[in-house]
C-alpha positions in Angstrom: 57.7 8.9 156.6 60.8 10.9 155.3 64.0 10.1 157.0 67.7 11.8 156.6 70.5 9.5 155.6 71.4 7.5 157.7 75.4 8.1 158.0 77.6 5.6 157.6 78.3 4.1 161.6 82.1 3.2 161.0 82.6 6.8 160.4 80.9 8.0 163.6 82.3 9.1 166.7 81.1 8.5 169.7 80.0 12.0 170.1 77.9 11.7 166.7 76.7 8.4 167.9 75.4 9.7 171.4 74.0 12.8 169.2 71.4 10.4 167.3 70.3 8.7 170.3 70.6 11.7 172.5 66.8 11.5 173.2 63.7 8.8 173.1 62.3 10.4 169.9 65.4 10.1 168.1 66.1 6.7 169.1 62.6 5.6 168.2 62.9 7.7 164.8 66.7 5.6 164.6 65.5 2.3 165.3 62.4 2.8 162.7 64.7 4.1 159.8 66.9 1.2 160.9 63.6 -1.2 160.5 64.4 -2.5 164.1 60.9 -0.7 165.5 57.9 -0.4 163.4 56.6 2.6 161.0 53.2 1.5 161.5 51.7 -2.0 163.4 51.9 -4.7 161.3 48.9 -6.3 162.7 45.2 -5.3 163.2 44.3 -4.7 167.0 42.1 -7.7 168.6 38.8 -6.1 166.6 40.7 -6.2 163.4 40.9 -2.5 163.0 43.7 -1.2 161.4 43.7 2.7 162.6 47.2 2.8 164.3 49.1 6.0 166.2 51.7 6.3 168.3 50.2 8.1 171.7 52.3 9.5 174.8 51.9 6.2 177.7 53.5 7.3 181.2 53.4 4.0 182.3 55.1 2.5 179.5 58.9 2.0 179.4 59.2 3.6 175.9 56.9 6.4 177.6 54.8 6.3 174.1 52.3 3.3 172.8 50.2 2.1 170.2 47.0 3.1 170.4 43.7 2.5 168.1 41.5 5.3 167.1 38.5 3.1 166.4 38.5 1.5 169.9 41.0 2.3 171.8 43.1 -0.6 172.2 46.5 -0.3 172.9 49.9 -2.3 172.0 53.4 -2.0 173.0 55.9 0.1 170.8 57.9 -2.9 170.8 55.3 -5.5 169.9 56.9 -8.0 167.6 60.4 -6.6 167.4 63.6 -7.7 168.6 63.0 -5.6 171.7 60.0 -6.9 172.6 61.2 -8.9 176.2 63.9 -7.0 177.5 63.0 -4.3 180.4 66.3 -2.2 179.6 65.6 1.1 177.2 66.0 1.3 173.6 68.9 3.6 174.1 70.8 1.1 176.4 70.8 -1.6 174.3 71.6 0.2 171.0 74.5 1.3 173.3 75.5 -1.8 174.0 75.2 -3.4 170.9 77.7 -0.3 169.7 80.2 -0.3 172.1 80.3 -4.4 171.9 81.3 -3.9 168.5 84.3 -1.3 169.1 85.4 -3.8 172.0 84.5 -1.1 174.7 82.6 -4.0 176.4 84.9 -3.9 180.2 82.3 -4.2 183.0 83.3 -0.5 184.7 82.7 1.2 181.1 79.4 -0.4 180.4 78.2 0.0 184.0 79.2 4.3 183.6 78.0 4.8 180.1 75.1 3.2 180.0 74.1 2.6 183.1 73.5 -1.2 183.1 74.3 -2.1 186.5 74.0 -5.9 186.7 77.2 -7.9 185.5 74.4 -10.8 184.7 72.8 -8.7 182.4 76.3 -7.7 181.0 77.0 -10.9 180.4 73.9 -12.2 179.0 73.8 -9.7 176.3 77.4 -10.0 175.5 76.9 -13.9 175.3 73.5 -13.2 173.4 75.4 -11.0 170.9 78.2 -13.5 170.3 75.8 -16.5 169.5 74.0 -14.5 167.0 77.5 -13.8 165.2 78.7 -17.5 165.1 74.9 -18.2 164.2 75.3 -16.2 161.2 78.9 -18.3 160.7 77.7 -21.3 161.0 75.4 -20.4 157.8 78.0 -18.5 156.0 81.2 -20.0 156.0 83.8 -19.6 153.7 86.9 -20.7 152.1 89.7 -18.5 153.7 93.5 -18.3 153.7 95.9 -19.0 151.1 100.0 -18.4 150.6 101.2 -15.6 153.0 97.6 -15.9 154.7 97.5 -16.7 158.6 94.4 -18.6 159.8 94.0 -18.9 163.7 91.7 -22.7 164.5 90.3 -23.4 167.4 87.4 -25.3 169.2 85.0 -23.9 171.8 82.4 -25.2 173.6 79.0 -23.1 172.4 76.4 -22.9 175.6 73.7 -21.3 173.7 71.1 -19.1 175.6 67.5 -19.1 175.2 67.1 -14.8 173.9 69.4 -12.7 176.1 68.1 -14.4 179.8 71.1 -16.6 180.4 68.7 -19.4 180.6 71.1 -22.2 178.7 68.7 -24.3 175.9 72.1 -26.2 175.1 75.6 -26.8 174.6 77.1 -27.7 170.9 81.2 -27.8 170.2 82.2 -25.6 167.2 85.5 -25.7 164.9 86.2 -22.4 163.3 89.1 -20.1 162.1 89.4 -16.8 161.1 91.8 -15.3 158.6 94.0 -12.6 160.3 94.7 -10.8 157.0 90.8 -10.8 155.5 88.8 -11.6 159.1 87.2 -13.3 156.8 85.6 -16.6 158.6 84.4 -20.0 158.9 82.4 -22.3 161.7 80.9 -25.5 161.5 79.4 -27.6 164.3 80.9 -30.9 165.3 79.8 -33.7 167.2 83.7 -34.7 167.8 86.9 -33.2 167.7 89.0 -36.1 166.4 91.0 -35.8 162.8 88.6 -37.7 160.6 86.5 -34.9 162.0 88.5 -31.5 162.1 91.3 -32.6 159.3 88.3 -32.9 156.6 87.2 -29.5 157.7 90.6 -28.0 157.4 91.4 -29.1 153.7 87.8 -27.9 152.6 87.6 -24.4 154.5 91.4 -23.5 154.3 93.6 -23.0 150.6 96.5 -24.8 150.3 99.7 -23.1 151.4 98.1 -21.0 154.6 100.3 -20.8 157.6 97.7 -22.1 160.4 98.8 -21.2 163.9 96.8 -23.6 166.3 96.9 -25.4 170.2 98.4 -28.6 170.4 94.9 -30.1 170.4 96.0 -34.0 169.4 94.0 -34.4 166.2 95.9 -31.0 164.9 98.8 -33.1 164.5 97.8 -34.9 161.5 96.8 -31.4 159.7 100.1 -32.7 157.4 100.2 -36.1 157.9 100.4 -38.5 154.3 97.4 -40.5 155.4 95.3 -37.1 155.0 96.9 -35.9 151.9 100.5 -34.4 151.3 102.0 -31.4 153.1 99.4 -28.0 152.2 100.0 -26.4 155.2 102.6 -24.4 157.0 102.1 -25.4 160.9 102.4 -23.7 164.3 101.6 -23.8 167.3 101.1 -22.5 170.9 100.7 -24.5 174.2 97.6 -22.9 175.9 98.2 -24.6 179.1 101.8 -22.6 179.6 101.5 -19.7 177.4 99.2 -17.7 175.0 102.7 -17.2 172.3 105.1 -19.4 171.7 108.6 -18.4 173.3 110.7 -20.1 170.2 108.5 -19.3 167.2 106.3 -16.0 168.8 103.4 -17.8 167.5 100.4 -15.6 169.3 97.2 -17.2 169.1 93.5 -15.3 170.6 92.4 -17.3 173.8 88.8 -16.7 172.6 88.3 -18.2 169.3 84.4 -17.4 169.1 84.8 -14.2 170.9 87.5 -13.6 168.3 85.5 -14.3 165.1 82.4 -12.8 166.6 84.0 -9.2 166.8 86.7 -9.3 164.7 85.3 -10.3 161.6 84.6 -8.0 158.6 80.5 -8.9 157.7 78.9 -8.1 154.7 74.7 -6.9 155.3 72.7 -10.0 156.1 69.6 -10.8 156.6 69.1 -14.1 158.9 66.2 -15.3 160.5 66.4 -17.4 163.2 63.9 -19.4 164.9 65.7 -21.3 167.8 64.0 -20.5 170.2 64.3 -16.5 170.4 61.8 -15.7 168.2 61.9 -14.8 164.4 65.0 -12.2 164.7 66.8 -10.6 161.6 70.6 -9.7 161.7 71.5 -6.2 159.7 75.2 -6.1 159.4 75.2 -1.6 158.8 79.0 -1.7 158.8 82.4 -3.7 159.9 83.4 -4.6 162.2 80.3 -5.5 163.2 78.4 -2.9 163.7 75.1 -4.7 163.6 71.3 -4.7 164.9 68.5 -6.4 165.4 64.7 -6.4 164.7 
């Protein structure tokens, strides 16, 4: 099948945006130049024939189906795909993964433009979309910073969800930083946050001569200290408990250091599978800042 290029999603509006899924048939015929819906079944129907088209289904929530010529067997449009056990539309959730990414993610605009009502679906998804980011962190870290850089550290508590249901499968502490120059990243789980934990981290994930701007988490305190190595690193900090920016020094620090990295960060195209429990699910990074989906 013969698609139009696809234009380049940092460059749309949200006009052009709403254009391409302004209908079910152009948000199917999006999501399959995309690769997040099938061109054609992968798979045979239960009598292993292979004669697949897509037939009008009233009762289905994509309105169309799978349907066999041969005998009549039927299979869900989004049998297999990312899509496959979530009840909203295909035009909601491509919403919401694009409005996520531009940070128009507030409760009140979600719940008017795309007409997801429940805040506990809100925040599943939101939550869902920000563990698949730091998933693709935690496999692609990089060396970031350098003189005149700024790197923001930080540790957050990960609850991981099982798919986008909110059911919790675990919780898992991660270190990361992000380059406020590059957004360029890095993540790594920990099992502690102590220095002979974190400090190691630092010196292998952050170049010499960075300006890190951190809390006053203890084990930051040795980021300098002789027993680790000389001075590399220019150092300050922000008391989160009083204030998100440092009267003296104006040091500003994010108060959402995965939230941060998740949506901030410039992302090259990926393709990840992950198998954690949500199925086999590939990440396509179209543009930055994150502009990404899912099949």
């Amino acid at each position: 099948m013969a698609y139009a290029p696809l234009p380049a999603l940092d460059d749309l509006s949200n006009r052009e945006w709403n254009e391409l899924t302004s209908n079910l048939e152009k948000t199917i015929n999006l999501c399959q130049q995309l690769g997040l819906l099938h061109v054609y079944p992968t798979k045979p129907c239960p009598k292993m024939h292979n004669n697949w088209y897509l037939g009008a289904c009233s009762t289905a929530l994509d309105e169309c189906k799978w349907r066999c010529r041969t005998c009549k067997s039927s299979r869900s449009l989004r049998k297999d795909t990312f899509f496959e056990d979530s009840r909203l539309t295909l035009q909601q959730i491509l919403d919401l993964m694009m409005y996520w990414c531009q940070g128009l993610d507030s409760h009140k605009f979600i719940r008017r433009n795309i007409q997801i009502l429940g805040d506990a679906t809100i925040v599943d998804w939101k939550n869902f979309m920000r563990d698949l980011c730091l998933e693709y962190f935690i496999r692609n870290s990089v060396v970031i910073g350098g003189v005149n850089h700024v790197v923001e550290i930080d540790e957050s508590a990960w609850t991981k969800r099982k798919y986008h249901r909110g059911r919790r499968v675990g919780t898992q502490w991660v270190f990361g930083g992000i380059d406020r120059d590059t957004r360029e990243c890095f993540a790594v789980l920990v099992g502690r946050r102590d220095p002979p934990t974190l400090i190691p981290l630092i010196h292998q994930f952050i170049l010499p001569g960075t300006t890190i701007y951190s809390d006053r988490w203890p084990a930051y305190n040795l980021i300098n200290n002789e027993i680790y190595g000389p001075k590399r690193y220019i150092r300050q900090t922000v008391n989160h408990s009083v204030n998100f920016v440092d009267p003296i020094t104006g040091t500003k620090i994010s108060s959402n250091s995965s939230d941060r990295i998740s949506r901030l960060s410039n992302l090259p195209s990926i393709n990840l599978n992950l198998n954690d429990n949500i199925g086999s699910c590939t990440i396509t990074l179209i543009t930055s800042p994150l502009h990404f989906f899912f099949n």
